[in-house]
DOROLO-658130 format. One record per residue: residue in three letters; y, x, z negated of N, C-alpha, C in turn; residue number from 1. Coordinates in steps of 0.2 Angstrom, whole numbers. Example, Ala and Ser with C-alpha at 12.3 -4.5 7.8 and 13.67 -1.06 7.14 Angstrom:
BEGIN
aa,n.north,n.east,n.up,ca.north,ca.east,ca.up,c.north,c.east,c.up,i
ALA,-28,66,-39,-22,62,-39,-16,66,-39,1
SER,-11,64,-35,-5,68,-36,0,64,-39,2
END
This chain:
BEGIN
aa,n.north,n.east,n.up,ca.north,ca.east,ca.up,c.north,c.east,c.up,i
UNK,167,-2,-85,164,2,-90,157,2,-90,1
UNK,155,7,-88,148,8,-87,144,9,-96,2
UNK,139,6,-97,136,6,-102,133,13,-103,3
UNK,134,15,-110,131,21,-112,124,22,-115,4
UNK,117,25,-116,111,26,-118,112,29,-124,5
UNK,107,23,-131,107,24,-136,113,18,-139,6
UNK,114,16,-136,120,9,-141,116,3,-142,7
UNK,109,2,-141,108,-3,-146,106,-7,-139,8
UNK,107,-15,-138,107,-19,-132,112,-19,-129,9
UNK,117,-15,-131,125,-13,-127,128,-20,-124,10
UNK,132,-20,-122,137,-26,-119,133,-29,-114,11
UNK,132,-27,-109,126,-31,-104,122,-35,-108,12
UNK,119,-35,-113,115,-38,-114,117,-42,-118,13
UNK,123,-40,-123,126,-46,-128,130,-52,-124,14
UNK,133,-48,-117,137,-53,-114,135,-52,-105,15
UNK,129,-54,-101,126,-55,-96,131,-54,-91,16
UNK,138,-55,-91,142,-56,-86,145,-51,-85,17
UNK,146,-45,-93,152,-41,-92,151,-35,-87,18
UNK,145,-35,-82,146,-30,-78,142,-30,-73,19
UNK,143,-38,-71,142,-40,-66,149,-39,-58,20
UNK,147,-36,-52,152,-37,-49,155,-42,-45,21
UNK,152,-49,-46,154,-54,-43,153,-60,-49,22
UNK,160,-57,-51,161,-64,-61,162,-71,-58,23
UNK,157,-71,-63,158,-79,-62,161,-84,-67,24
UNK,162,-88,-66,167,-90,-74,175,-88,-77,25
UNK,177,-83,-71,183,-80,-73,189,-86,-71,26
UNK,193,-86,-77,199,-90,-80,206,-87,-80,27
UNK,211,-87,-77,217,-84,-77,221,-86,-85,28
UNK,221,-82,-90,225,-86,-96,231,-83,-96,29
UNK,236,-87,-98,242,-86,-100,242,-77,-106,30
UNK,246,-72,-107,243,-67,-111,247,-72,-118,31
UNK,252,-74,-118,255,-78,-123,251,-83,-128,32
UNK,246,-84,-123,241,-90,-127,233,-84,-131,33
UNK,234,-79,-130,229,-75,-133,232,-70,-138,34
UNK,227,-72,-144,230,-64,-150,224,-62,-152,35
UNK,226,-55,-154,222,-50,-155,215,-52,-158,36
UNK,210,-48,-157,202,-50,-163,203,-44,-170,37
UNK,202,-51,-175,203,-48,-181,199,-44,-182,38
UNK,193,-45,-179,187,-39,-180,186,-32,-175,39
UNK,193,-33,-175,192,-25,-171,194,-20,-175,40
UNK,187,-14,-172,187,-10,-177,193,-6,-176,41
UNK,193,-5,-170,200,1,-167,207,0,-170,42
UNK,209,1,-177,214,2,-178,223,3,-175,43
UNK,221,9,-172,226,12,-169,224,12,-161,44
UNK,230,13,-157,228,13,-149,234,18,-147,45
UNK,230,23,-143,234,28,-142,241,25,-136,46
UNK,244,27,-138,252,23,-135,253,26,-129,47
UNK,249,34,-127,250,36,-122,244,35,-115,48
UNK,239,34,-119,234,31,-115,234,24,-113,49
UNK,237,20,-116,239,14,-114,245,13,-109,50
UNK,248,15,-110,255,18,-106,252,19,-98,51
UNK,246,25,-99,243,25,-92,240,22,-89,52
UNK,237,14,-92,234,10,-91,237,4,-88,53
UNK,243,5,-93,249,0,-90,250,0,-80,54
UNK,251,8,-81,255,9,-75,248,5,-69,55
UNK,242,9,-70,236,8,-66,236,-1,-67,56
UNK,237,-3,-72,236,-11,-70,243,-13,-66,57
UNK,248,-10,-65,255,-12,-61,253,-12,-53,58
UNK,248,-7,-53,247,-5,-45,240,-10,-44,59
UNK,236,-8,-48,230,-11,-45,228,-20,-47,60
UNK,231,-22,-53,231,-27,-57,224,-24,-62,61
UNK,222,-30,-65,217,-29,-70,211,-30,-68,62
UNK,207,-24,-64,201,-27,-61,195,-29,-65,63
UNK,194,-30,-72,188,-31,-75,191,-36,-81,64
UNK,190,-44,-81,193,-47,-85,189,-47,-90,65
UNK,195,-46,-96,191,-48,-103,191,-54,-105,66
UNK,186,-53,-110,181,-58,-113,185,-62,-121,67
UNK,186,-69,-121,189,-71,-125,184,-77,-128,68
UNK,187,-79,-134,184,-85,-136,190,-92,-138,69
UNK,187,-95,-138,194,-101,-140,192,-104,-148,70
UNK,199,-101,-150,200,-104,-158,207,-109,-155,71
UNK,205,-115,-158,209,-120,-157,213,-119,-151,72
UNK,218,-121,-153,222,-120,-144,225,-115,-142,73
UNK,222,-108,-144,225,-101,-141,217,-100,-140,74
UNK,216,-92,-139,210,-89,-136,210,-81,-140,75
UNK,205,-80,-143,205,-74,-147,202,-69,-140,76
UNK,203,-63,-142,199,-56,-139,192,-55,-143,77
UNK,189,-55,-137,179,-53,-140,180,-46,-136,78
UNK,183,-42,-131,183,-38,-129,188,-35,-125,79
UNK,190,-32,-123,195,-29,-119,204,-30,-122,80
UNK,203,-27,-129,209,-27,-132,213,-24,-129,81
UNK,211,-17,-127,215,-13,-123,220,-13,-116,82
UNK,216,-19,-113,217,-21,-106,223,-26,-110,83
UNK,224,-32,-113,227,-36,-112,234,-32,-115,84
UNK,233,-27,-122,238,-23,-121,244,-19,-115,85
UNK,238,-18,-113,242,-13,-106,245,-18,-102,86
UNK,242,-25,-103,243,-29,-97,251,-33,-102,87
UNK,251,-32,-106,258,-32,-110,263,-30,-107,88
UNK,261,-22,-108,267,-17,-107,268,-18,-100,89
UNK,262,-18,-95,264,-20,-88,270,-25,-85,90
UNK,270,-30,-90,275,-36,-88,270,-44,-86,91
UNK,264,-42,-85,260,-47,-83,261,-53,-87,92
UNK,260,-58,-86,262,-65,-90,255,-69,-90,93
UNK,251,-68,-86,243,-69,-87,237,-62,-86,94
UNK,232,-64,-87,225,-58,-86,220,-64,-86,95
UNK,216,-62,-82,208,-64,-81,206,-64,-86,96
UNK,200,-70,-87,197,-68,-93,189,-71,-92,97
UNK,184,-69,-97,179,-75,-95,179,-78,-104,98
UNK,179,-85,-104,180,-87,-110,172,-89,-111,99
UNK,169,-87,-120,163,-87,-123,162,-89,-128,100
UNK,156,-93,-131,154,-98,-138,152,-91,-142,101
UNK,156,-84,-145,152,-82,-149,156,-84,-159,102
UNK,150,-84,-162,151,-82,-168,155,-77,-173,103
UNK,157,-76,-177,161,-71,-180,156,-67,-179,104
UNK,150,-65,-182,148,-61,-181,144,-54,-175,105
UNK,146,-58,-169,144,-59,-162,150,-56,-160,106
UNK,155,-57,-164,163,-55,-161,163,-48,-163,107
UNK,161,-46,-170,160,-41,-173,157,-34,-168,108
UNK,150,-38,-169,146,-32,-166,147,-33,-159,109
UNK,151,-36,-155,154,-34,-145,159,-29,-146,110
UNK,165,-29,-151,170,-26,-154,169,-20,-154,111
UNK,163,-18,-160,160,-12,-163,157,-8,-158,112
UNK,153,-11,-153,148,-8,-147,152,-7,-142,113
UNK,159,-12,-142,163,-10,-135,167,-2,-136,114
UNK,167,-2,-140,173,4,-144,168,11,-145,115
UNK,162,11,-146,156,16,-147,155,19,-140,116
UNK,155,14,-137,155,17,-129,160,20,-125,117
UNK,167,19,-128,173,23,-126,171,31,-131,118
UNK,168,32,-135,167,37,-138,173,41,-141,119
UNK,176,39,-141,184,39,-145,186,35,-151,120
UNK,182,30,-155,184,29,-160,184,30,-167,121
UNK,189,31,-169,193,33,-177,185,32,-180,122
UNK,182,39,-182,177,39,-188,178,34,-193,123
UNK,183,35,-197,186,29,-201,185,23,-200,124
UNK,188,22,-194,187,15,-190,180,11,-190,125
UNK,175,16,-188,169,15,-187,165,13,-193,126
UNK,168,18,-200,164,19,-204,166,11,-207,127
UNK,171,10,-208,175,3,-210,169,-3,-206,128
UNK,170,-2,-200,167,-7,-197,160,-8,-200,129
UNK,158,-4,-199,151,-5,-203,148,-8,-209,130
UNK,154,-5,-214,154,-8,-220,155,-17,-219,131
UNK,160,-20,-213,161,-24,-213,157,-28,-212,132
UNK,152,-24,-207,145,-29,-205,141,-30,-211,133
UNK,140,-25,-216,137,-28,-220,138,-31,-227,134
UNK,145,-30,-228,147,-34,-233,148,-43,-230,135
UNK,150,-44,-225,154,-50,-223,147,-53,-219,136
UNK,141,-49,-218,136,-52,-213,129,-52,-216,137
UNK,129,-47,-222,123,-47,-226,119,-42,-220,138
UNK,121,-38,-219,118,-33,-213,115,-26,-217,139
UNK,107,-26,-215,108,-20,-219,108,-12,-212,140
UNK,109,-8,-216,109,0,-211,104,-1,-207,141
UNK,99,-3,-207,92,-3,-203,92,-7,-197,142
UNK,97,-14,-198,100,-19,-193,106,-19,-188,143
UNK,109,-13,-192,114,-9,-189,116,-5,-185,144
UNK,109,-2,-187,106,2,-183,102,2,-176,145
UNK,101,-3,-177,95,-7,-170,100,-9,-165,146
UNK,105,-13,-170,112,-14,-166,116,-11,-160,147
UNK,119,-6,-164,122,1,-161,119,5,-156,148
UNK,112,4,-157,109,10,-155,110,16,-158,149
UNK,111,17,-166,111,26,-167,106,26,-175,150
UNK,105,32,-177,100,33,-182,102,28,-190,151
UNK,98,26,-192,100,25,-199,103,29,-203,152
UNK,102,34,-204,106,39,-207,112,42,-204,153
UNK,112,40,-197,119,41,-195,123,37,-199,154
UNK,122,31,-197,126,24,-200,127,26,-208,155
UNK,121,28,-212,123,31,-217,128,35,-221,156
UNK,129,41,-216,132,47,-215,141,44,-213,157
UNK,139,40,-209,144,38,-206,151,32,-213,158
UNK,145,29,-213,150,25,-223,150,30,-226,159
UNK,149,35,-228,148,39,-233,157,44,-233,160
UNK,158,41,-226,163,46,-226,169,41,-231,161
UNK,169,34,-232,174,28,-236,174,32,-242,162
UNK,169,38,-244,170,41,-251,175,47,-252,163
UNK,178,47,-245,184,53,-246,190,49,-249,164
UNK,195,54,-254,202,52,-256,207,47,-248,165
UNK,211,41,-248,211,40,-242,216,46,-239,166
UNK,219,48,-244,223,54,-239,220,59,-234,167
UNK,214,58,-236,209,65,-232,208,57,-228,168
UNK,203,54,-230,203,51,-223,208,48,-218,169
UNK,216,49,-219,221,48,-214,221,55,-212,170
UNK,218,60,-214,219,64,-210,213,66,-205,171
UNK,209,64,-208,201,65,-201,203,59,-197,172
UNK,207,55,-197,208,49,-192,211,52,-189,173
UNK,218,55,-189,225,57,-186,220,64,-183,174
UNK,216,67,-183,212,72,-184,215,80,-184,175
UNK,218,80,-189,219,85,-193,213,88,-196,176
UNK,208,86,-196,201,89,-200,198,85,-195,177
UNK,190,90,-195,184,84,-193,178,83,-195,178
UNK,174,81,-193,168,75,-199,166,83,-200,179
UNK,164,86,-197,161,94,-200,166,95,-209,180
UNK,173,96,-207,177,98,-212,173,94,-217,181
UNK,174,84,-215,175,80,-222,171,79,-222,182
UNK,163,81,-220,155,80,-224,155,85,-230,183
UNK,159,90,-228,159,97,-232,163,94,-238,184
UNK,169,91,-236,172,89,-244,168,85,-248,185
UNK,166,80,-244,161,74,-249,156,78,-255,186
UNK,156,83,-254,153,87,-261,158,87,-264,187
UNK,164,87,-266,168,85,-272,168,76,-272,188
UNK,168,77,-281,169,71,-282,174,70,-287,189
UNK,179,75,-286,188,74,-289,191,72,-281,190
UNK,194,67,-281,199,64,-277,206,71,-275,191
UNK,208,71,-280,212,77,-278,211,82,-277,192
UNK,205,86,-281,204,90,-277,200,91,-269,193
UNK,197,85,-268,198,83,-259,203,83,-256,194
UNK,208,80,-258,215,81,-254,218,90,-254,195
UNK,219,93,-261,221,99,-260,214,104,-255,196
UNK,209,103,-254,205,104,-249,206,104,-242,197
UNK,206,99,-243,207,97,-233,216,100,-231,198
UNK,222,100,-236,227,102,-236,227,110,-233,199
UNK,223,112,-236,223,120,-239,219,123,-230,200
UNK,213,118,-228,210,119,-223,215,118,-214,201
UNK,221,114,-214,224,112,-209,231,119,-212,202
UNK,233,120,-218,239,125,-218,234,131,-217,203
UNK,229,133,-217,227,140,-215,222,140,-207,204
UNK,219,135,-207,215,133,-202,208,136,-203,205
UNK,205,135,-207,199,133,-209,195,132,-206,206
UNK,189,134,-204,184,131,-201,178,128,-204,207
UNK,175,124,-202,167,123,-207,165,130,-212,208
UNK,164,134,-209,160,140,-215,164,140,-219,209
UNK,171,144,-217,176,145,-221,177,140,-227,210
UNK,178,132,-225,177,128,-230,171,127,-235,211
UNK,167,127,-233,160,128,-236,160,133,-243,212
UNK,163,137,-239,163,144,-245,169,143,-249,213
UNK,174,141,-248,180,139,-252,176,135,-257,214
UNK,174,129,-253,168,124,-261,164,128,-262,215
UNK,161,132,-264,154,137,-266,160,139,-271,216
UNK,164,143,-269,169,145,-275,172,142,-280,217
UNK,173,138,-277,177,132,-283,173,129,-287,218
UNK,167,127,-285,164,125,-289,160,130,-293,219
UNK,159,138,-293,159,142,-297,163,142,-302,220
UNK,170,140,-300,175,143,-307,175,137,-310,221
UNK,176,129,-306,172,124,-310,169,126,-315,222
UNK,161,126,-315,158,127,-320,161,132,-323,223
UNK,161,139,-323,165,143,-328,171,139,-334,224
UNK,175,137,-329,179,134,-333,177,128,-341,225
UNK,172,124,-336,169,118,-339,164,123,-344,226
UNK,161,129,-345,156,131,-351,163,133,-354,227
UNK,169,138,-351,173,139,-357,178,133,-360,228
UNK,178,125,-359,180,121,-363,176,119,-367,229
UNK,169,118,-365,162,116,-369,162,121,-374,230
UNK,163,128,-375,164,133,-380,170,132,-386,231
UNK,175,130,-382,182,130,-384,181,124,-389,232
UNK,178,118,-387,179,112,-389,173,109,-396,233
UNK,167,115,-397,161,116,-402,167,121,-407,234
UNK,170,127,-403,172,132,-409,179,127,-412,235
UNK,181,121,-409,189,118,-414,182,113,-417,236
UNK,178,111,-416,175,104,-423,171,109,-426,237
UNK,168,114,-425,166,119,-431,172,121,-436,238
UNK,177,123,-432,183,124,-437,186,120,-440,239
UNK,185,114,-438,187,108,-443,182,106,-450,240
UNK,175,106,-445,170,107,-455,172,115,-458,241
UNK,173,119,-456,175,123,-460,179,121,-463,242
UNK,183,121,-463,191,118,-466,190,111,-471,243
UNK,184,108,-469,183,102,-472,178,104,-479,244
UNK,175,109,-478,169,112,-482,173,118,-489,245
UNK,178,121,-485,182,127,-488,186,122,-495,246
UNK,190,116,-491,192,110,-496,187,107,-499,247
UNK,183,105,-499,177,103,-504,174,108,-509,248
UNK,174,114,-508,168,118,-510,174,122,-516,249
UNK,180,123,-512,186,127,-515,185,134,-516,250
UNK,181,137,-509,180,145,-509,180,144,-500,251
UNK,179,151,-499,178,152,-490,174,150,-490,252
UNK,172,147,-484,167,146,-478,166,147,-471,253
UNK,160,150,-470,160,153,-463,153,151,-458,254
UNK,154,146,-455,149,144,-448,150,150,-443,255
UNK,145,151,-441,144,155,-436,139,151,-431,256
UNK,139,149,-425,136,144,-419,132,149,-415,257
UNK,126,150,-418,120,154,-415,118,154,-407,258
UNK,118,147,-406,114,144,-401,115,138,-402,259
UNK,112,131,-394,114,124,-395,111,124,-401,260
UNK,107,123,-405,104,120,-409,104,125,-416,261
UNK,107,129,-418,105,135,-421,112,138,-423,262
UNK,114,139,-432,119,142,-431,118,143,-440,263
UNK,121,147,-443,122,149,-450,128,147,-454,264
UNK,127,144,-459,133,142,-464,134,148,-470,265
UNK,140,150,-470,139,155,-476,147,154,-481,266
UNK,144,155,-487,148,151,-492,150,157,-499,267
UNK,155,158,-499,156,164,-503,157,163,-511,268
UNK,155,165,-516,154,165,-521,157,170,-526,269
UNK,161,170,-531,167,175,-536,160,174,-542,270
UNK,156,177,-543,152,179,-550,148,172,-552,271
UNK,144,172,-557,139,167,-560,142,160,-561,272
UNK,150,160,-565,152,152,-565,154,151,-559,273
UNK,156,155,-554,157,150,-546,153,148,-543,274
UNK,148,152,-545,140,150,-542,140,144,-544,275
UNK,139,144,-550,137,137,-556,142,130,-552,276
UNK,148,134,-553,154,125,-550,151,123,-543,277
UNK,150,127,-537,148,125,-534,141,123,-530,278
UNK,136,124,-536,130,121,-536,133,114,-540,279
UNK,136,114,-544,139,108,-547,142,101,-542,280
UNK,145,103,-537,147,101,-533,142,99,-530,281
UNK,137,103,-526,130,100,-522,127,95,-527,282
UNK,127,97,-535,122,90,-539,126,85,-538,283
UNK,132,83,-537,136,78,-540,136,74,-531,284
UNK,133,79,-526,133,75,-518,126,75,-518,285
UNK,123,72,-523,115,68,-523,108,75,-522,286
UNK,112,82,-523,105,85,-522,102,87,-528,287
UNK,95,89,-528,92,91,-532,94,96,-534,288
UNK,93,98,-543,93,102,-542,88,107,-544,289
UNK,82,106,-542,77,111,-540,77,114,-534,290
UNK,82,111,-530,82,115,-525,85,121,-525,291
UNK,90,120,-533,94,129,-531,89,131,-535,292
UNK,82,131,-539,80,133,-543,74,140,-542,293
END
């Protein structure tokens, strides 16, 4: 696996031996004695490509031993999970390994870096793993970034995607949508409506604009809709002090709502004793009466 440009100190550097062609320290282990690395970011492993892998290790054997470490008396994977996989399905009973003093979080970032250079790993996957370096390692984007080799803002861009509904992110993973589609969702902040989105974008097939402009729309009648319940929601509590002022005053009343801040009360009056009862009313609610004077 030749190293890619732009990952950071990439494998060569984190592990001096992994691509060298004359290994040293290589150990034949039992595959029985080794389980999986919890810190692998790759989720899922394509069954078919594996399957091919299989066959090529049946023919050639496994010519690049992976990198294990030793937790008690088995050996975890620091690198080549895919290999010990294949070398499953193959029938093999042992694989080559070179065994290493790393750290949890030394197993982390080999894992994360090994999987960046296959250039095939679950966005999702990636984004998770990131999050994991810096929740469980105290890692910030900046050191993440040195790490991997890519922009801080990638790295940014890249978590930012853990703000989709998971059903959209099961579907940018399985890649029914892709990071184009779900940056463009991430401008909704209703979960469902991110999922009827990216639904609506795989049943018609949708492209980036296409999408883009679907959210431009939507969030026009959004808002439409949002002033016509903000209106709807002023005209029912004005109608209840109506109601509440008609009951008190024991004549009609009529608010009219001018503007935010700005509207007329009008209060109707049957001849000179009406008038009278209901200035009686305002004296008896603490007003002066110089004020109707």
């Amino acid at each position: 696996m030749a190293s890619k440009k732009g990952l950071g100190r990439g494998l060569q550097a984190l592990i001096p031996e992994y691509q060298t062609e004359d290994l040293q320290g290589v150990e034949t282990i039992k595959i029985s004695d080794i389980q999986p690395n919890q810190y692998q970011p790759r989720k899922h492993f394509n069954e078919e490509t594996l399957k091919e892998l299989a066959d090529s290790i049946k023919e050639h054997g496994v010519i690049q031993p992976i990198i294990v470490r030793k937790i008690n008396s088995s050996y975890q994977i620091v690198a080549g999970e895919r290999r010990w996989r294949a070398a499953k399905i193959a029938g093999l009973s042992e694989i080559p390994a070179i065994i290493k003093d790393f750290d949890d979080r030394q197993v982390m970032e080999i894992a994360l870096i090994e999987n960046l250079q296959r250039e095939d790993l679950d966005p999702i996957d990636e984004a998770k793993a990131y999050k994991s370096l810096m929740e469980q390692f105290n890692l910030t984007q900046e050191e993440i970034s040195k790490r991997v080799g890519k922009s801080r803002s990638a790295i940014a861009n890249s978590i930012r995607l853990l703000n989709l509904d998971e059903r959209v992110q099961n579907m940018l993973s399985k890649g029914d949508i892709t990071i184009g589609h779900a940056k463009v969702i991430l401008s909704l902040t209703n979960k469902n409506l991110q999922y009827e989105v990216a639904n609506k974008i795989v049943l018609e097939g949708l492209n980036v604009r296409d999408t883009e402009k679907l959210i431009k729309n939507l969030s026009e009648t959004n808002r439409k809709v949002s002033k016509r319940n903000e209106r709807k929601s002023t005209n029912v509590h004005l109608k209840e002090i109506e109601e509440n002022l008609c009951s008190l005053l024991g004549t009609k009343v009529k608010i009219s709502h001018k503007s935010k801040n700005k509207g007329i009360i009008q209060i109707e009056y049957y001849g000179e004793e009406d008038l009278t009862r209901i200035l009686e009313i305002f004296y008896g609610n603490g007003m002066e009466k110089k004020a109707f004077v």
